[in-house]
C-alpha positions in Angstrom: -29.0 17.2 -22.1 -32.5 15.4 -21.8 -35.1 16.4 -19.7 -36.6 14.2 -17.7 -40.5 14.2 -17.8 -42.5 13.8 -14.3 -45.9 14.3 -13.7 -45.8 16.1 -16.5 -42.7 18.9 -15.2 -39.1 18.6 -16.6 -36.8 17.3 -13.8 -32.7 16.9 -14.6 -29.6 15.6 -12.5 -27.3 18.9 -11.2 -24.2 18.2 -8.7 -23.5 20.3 -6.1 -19.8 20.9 -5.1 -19.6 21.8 -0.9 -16.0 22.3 1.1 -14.4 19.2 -0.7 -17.8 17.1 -1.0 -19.8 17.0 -4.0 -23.5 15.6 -4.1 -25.5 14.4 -7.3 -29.3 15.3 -7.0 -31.5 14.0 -8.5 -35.4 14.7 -9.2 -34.4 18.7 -9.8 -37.0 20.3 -11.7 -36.3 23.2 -14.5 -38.5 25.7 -13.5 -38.1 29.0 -15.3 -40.8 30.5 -13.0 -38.7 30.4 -9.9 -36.7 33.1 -9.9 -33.4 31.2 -7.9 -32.6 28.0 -7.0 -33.7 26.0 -3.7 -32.3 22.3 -2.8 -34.4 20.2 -0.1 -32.6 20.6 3.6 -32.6 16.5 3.9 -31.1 16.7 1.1 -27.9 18.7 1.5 -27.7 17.7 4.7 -25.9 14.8 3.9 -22.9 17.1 2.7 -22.6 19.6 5.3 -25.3 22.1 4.4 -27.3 22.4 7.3 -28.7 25.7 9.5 -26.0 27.7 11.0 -26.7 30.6 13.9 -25.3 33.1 11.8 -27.8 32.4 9.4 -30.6 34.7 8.1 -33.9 33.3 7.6 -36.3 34.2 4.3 -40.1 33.8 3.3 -40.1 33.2 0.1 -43.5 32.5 -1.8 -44.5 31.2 -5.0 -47.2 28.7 -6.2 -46.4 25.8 -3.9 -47.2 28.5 -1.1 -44.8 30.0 1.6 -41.7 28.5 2.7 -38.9 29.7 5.1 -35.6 29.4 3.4 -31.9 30.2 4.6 -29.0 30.8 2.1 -25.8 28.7 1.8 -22.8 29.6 -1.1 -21.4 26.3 -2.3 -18.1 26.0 -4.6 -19.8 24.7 -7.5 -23.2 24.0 -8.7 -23.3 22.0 -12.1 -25.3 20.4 -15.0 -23.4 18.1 -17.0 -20.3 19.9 -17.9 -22.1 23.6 -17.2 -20.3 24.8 -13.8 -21.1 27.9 -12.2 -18.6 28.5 -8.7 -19.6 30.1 -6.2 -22.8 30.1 -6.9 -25.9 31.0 -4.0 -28.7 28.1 -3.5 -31.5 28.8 -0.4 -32.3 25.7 1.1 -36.0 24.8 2.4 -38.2 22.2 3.2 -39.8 21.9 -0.1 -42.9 19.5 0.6 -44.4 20.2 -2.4 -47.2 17.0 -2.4 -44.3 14.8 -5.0 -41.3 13.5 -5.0 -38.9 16.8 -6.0 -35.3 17.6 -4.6 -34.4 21.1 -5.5 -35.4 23.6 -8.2 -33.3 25.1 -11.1 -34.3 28.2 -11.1 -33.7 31.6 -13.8 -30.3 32.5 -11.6 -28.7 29.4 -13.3 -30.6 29.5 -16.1 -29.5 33.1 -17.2 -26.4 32.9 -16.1 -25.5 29.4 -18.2 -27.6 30.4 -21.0 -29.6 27.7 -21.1 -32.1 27.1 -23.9 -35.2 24.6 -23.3 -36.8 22.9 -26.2 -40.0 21.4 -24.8 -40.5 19.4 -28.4 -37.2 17.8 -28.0 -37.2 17.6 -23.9 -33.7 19.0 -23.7 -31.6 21.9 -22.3 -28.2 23.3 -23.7 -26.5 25.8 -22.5 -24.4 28.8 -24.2 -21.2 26.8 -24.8 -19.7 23.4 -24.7 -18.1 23.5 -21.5 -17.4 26.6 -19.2 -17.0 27.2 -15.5 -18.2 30.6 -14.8 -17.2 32.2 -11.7 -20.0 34.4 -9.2 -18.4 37.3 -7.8 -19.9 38.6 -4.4 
């Protein structure tokens, strides 16, 4: 798959697969320097995923700065034909000074074996297809 270059970061296209509804996002940046993977709230809001009660509230931190976070599990997160099920996103603000919609981070990226070549601006994964289930 190619990477798409912005503002000098590589951003790709993921789907994510919510009670019945499925979203295609766009502007998602590859970031092997996050260590999981965060979706804008505006966002995924348009499929359901929005702040429950029940739901616990995180800091998280990283170069962008501190943002409060919550944690949703959605059926299916996917790149291409790369599916992982029951896979756990947190979902922020993410006002980040540029147009960005969610980062990819190493809990996909391990878990789907991706490999990046920066000379090429791609990103394949361990096989063809798969759909890899998370257990709890």
């Amino acid at each position: 798959m190619e990477l798409l270059l912005k503002e000098n970061l590589p951003f790709i296209t993921v789907t994510i697969d919510y009670e019945g509804a499925n979203l295609n996002i766009q502007n998602v940046l590859v970031d092997t320097g996050s260590a999981s993977t965060i979706f804008a709230a505006d966002v995924v809001a348009t499929i359901g995923i929005v702040p429950e009660l029940t739901d616990m509230l995180q800091t998280i931190q990283g170069v962008g700065g501190m943002e409060v976070v919550f944690m949703r599990r959605v059926d299916g997160l996917q790149v291409e034909a790369h599916r992982l099920l029951n896979f756990d996103i947190e979902i922020g603000g993410m006002d980040y000074g540029f147009e960005i919609n969610g980062i990819l981070g190493m809990d996909f990226l391990m878990q789907t074996g991706a490999v990046i070549n920066l000379r090429d601006m791609t990103i394949e994964f361990s096989s063809e297809a798969f759909v890899k289930e998370i257990l709890p």
